[in-house]
Backbone as JSON Lines, residues from 0, in Angstrom:
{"i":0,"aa":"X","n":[173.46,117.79,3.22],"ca":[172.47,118.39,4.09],"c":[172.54,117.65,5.42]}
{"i":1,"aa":"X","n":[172.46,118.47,6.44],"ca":[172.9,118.08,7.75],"c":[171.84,118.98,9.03]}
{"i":2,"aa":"X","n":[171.21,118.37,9.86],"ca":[170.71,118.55,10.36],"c":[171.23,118.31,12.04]}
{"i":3,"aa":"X","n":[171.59,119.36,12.36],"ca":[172.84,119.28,13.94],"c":[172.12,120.5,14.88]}
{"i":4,"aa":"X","n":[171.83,120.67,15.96],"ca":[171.14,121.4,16.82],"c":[170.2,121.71,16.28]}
{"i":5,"aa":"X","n":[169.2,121.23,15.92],"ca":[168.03,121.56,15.31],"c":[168.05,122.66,14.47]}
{"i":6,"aa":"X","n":[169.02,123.04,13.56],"ca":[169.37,123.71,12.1],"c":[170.35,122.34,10.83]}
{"i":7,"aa":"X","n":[169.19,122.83,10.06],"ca":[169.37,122.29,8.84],"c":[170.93,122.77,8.3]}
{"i":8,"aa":"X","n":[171.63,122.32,7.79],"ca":[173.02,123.37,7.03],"c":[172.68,122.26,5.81]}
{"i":9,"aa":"X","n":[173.2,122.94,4.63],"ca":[173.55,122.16,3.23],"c":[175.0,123.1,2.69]}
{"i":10,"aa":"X","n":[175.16,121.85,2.15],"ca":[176.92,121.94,1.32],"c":[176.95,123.59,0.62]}
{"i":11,"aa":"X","n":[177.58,123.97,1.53],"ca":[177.55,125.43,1.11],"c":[176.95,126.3,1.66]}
{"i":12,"aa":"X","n":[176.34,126.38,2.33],"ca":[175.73,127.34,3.14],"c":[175.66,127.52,4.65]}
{"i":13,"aa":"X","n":[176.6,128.04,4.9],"ca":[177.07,127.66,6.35],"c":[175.87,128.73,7.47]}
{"i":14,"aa":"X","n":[175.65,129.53,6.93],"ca":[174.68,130.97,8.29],"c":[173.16,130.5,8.35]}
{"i":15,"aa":"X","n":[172.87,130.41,9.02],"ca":[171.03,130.07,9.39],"c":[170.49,131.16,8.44]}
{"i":16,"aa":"X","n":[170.93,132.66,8.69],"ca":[170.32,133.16,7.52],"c":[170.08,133.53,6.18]}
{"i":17,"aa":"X","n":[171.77,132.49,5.76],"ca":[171.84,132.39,4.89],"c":[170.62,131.28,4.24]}
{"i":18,"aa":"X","n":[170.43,129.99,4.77],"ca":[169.49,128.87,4.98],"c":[168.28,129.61,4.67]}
{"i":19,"aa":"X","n":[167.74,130.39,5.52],"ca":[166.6,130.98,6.03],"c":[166.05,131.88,4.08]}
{"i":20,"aa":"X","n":[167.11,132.61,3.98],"ca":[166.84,133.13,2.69],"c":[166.52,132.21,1.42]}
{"i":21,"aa":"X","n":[167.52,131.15,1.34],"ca":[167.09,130.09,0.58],"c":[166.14,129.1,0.2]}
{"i":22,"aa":"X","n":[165.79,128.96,1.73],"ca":[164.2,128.43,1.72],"c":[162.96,129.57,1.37]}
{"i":23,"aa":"X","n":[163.25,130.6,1.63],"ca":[162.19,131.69,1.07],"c":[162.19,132.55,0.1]}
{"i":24,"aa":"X","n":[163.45,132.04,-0.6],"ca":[163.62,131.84,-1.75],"c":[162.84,131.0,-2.99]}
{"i":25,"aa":"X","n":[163.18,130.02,-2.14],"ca":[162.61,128.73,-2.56],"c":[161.27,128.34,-2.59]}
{"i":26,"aa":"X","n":[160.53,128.98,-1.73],"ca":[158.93,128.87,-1.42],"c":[158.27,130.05,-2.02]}
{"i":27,"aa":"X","n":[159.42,130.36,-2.36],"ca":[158.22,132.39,-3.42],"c":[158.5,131.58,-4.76]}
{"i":28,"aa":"X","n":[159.98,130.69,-5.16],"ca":[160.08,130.41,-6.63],"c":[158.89,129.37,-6.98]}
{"i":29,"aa":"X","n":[159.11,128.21,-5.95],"ca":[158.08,127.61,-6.28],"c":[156.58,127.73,-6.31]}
{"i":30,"aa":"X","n":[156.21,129.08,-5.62],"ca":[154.95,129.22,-6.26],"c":[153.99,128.45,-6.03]}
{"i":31,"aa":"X","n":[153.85,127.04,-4.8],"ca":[153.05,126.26,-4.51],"c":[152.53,125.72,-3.09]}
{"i":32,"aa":"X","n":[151.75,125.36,-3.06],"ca":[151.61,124.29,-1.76],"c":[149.82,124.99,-1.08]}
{"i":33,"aa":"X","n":[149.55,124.22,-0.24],"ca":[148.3,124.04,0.31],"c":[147.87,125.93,0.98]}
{"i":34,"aa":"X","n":[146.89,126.22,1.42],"ca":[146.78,127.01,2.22],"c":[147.32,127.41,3.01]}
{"i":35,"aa":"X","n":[147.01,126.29,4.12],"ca":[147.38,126.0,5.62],"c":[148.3,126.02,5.84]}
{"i":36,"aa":"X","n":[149.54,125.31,4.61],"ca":[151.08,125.41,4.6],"c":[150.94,124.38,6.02]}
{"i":37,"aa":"X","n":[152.08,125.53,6.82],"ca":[152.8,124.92,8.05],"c":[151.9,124.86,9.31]}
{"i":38,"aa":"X","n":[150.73,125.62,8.81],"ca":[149.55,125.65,10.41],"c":[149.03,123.72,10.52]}
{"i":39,"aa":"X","n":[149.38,123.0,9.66],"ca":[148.99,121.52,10.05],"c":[149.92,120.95,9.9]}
{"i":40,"aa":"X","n":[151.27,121.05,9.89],"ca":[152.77,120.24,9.72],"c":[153.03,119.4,11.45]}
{"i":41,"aa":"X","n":[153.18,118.14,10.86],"ca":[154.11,117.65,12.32],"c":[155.86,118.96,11.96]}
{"i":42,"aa":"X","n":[156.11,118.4,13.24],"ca":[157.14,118.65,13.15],"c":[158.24,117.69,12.44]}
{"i":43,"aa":"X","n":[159.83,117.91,11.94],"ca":[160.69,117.78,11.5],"c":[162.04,117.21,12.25]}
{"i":44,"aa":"X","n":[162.38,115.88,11.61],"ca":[163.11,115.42,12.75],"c":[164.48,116.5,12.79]}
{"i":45,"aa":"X","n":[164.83,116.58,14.18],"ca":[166.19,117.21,14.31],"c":[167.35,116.06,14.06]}
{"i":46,"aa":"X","n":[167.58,115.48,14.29],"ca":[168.64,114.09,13.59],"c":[168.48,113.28,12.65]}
{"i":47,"aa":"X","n":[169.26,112.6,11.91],"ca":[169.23,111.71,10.89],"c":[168.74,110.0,11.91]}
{"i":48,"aa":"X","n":[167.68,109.62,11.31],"ca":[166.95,108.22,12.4],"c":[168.05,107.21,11.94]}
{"i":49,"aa":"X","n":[168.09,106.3,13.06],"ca":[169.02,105.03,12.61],"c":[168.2,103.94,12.8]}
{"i":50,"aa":"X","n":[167.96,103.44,11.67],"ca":[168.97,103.2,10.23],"c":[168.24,104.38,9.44]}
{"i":51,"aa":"X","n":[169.03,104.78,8.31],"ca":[168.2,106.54,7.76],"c":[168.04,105.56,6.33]}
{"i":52,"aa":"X","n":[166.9,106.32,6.41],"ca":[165.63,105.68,5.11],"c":[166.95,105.66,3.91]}
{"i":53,"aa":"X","n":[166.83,104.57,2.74],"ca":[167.62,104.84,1.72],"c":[167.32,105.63,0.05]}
{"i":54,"aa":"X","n":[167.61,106.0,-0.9],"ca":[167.42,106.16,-1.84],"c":[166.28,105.18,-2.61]}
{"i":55,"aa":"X","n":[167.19,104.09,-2.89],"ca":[166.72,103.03,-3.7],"c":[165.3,102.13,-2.68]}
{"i":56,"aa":"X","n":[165.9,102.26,-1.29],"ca":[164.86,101.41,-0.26],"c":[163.23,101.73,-0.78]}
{"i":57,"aa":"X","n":[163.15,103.9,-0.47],"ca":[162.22,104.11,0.08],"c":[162.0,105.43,-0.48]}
{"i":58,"aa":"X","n":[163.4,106.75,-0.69],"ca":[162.66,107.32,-1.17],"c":[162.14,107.46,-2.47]}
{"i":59,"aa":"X","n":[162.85,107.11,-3.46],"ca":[162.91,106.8,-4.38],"c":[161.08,106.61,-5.29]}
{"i":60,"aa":"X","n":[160.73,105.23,-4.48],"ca":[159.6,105.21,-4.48],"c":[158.51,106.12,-4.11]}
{"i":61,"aa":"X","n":[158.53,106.73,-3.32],"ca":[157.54,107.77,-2.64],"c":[158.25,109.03,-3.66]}
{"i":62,"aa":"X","n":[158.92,109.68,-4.32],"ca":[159.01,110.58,-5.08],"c":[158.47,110.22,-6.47]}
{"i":63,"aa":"X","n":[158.57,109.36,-6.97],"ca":[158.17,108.43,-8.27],"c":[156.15,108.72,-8.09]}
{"i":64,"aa":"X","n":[156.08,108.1,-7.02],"ca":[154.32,107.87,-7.02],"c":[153.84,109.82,-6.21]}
{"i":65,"aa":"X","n":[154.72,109.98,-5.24],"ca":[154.3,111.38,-5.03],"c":[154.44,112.55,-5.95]}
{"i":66,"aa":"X","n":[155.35,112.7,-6.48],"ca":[156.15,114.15,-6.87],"c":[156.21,113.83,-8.46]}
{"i":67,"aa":"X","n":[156.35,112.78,-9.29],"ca":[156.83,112.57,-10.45],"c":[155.44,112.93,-11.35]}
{"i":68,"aa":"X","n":[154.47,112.98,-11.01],"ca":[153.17,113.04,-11.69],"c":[153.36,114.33,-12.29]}
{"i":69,"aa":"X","n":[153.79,115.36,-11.72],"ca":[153.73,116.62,-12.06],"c":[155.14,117.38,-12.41]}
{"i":70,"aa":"X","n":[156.0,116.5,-11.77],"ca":[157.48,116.37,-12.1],"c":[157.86,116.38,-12.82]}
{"i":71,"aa":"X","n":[157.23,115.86,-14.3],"ca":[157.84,114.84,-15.22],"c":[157.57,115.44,-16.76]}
{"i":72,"aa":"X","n":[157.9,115.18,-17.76],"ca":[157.58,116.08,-19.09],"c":[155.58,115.75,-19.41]}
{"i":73,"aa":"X","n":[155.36,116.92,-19.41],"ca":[153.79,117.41,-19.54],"c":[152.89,117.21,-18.43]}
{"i":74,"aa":"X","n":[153.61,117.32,-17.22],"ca":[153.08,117.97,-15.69],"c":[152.88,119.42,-15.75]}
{"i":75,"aa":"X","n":[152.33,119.47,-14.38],"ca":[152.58,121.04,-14.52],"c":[153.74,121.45,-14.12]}
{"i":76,"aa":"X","n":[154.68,120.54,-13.4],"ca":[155.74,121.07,-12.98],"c":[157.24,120.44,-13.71]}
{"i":77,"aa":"X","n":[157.27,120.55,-14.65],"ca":[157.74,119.69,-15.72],"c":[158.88,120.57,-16.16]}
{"i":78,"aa":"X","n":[159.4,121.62,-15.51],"ca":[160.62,122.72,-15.36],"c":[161.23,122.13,-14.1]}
{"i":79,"aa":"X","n":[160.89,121.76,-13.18],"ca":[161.86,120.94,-12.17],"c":[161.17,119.49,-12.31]}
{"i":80,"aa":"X","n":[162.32,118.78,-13.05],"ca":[161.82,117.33,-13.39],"c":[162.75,116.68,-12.18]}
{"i":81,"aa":"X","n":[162.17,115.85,-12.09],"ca":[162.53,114.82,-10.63],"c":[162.56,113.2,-11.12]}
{"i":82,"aa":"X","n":[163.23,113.21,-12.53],"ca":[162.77,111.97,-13.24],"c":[164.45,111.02,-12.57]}
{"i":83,"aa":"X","n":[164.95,111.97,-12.35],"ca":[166.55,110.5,-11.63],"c":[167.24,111.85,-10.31]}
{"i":84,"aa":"X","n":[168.1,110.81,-10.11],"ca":[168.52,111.16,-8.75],"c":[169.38,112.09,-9.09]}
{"i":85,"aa":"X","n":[170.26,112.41,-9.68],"ca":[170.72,114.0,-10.21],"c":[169.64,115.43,-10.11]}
{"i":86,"aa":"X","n":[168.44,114.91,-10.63],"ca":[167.51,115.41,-10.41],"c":[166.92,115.7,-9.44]}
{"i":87,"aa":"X","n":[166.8,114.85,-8.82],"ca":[165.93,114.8,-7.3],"c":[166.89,115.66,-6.29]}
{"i":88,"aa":"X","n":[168.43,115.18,-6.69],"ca":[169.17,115.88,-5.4],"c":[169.21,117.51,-5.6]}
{"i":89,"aa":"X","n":[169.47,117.81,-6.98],"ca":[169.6,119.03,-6.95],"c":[168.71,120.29,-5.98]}
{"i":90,"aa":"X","n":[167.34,119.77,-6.62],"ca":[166.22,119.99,-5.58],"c":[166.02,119.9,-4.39]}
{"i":91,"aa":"X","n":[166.63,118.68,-3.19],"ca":[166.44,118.41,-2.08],"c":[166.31,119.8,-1.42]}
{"i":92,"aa":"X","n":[167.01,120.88,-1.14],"ca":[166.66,121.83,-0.2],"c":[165.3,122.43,-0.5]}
{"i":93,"aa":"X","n":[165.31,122.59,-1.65],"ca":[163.43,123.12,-2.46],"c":[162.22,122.02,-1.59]}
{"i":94,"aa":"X","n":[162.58,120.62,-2.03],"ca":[161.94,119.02,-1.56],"c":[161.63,119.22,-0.09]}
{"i":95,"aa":"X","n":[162.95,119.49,0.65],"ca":[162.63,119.98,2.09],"c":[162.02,120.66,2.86]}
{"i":96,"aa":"X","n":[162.0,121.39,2.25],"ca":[161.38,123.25,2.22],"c":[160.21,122.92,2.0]}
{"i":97,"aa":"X","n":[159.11,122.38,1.45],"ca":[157.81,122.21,0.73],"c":[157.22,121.29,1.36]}
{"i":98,"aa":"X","n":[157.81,120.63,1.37],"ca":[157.17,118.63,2.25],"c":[157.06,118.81,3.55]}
{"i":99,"aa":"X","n":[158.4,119.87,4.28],"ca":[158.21,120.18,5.84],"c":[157.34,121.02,6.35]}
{"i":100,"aa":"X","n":[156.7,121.46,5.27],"ca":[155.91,123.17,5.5],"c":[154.67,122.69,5.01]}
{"i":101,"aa":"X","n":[154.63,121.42,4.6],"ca":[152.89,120.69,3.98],"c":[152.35,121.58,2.64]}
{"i":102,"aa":"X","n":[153.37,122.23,2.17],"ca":[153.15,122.78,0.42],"c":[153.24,122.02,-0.53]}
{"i":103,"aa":"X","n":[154.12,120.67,-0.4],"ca":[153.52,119.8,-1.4],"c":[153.57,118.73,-0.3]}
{"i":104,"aa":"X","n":[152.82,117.38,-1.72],"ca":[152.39,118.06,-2.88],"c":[150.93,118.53,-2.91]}
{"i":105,"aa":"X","n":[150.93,118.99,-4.06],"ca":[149.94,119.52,-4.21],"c":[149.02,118.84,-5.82]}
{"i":106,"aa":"X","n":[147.34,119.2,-6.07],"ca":[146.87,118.84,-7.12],"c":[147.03,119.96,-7.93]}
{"i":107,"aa":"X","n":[146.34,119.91,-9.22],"ca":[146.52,120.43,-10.24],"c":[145.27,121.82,-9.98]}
{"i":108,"aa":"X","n":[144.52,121.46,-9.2],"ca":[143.45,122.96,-8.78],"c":[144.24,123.73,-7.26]}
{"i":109,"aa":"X","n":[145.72,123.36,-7.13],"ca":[146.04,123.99,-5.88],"c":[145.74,123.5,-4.69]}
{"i":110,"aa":"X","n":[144.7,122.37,-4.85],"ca":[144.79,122.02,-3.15],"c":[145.35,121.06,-2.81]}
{"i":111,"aa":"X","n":[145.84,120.89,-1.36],"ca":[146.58,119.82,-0.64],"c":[146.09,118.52,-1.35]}
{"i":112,"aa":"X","n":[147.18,117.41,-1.4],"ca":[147.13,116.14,-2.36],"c":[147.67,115.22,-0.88]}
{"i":113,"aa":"X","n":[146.66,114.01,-0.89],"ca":[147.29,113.23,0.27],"c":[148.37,112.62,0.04]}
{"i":114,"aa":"X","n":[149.08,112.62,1.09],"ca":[150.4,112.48,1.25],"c":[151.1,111.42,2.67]}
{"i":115,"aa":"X","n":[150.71,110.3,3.09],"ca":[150.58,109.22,4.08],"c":[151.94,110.18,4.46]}
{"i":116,"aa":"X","n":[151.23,109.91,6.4],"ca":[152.09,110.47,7.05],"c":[153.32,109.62,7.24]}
{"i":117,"aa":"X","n":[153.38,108.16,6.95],"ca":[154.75,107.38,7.09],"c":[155.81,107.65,5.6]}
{"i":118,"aa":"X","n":[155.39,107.96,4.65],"ca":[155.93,108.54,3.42],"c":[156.18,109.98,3.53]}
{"i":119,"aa":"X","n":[155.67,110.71,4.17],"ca":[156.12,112.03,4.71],"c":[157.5,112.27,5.39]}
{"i":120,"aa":"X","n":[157.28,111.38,6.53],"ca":[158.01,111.48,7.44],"c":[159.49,110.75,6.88]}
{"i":121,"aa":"X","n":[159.27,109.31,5.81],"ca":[160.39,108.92,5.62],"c":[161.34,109.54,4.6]}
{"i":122,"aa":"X","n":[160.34,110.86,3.55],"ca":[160.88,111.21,2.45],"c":[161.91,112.31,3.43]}
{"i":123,"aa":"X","n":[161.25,113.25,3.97],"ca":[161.87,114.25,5.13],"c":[163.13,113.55,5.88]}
{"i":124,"aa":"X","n":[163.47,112.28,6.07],"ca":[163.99,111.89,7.05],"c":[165.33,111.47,6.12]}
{"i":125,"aa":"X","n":[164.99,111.02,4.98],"ca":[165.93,110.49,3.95],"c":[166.95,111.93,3.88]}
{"i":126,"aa":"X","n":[165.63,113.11,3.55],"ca":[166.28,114.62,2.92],"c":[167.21,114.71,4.05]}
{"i":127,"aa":"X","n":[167.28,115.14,5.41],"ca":[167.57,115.37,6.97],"c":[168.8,114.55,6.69]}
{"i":128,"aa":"X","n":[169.05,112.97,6.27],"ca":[170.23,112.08,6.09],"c":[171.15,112.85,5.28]}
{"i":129,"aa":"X","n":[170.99,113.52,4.44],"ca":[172.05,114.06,3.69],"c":[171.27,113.99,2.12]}
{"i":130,"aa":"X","n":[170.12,113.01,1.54],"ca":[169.65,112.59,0.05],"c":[170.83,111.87,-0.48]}
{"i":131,"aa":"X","n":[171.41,110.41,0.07],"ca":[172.58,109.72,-0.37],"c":[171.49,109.14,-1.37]}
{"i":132,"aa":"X","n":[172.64,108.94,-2.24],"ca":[172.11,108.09,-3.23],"c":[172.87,106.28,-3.05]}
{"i":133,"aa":"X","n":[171.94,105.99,-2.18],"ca":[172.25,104.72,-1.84],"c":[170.65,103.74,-1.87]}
């Protein structure tokens, strides 16, 4: 996943509207996220930041305490488990799609779940790097 003139591309999907379908794809499958969605989102970095957040550093942690609660076997979301990094990557364009648009996460009655804007920004920024598993 690569983020170059302010369009996202991932391994395989070379057309914006191809992208474009996938993420709204992705946001009808998943079936989740706040109201407001994207009417309260910062924006999304267009480049990978240097030095770009790591796996093991940073995101790792912030998916574990954010996303794994519901992630994980007897969540509610326990059909996309996010329990290892095979896991987590597969997902990243879904992860992207949801976190940039302020749909997750979310609680268990549907509403917005706080989410620190420096863990926001670094989980997004990791995804934007490519999701190395480093």
């Amino acid at each position: 996943m690569n983020r170059r003139a302010g369009r996202v591309t991932l391994v395989g999907v070379r057309s914006p509207l191809a992208l474009l379908a996938c993420a709204a794809l992705a946001a009808t499958a998943l079936g989740c996220g706040s109201p407001d969605g994207a009417a309260s989102c910062p924006s999304v970095p267009q480049l990978c930041p240097s030095p770009a957040p790591t796996f093991s550093g940073q995101a790792q942690a912030i998916v574990r305490s954010t996303c794994q609660p519901c992630h994980e076997a007897g969540g509610q979301e326990a059909v996309r488990p996010m329990q290892t990094y095979a896991q987590i990557r597969a997902l990243a364009p879904d992860i992207l799609s949801q976190v940039e648009q302020c749909r997750m996460p979310i609680l268990a009655d549907g509403s917005a779940a706080t989410f620190a804007d420096e863990d926001k920004d670094t989980l997004i920024a990791w995804l934007v790097c490519g999701a190395m598993n480093n």
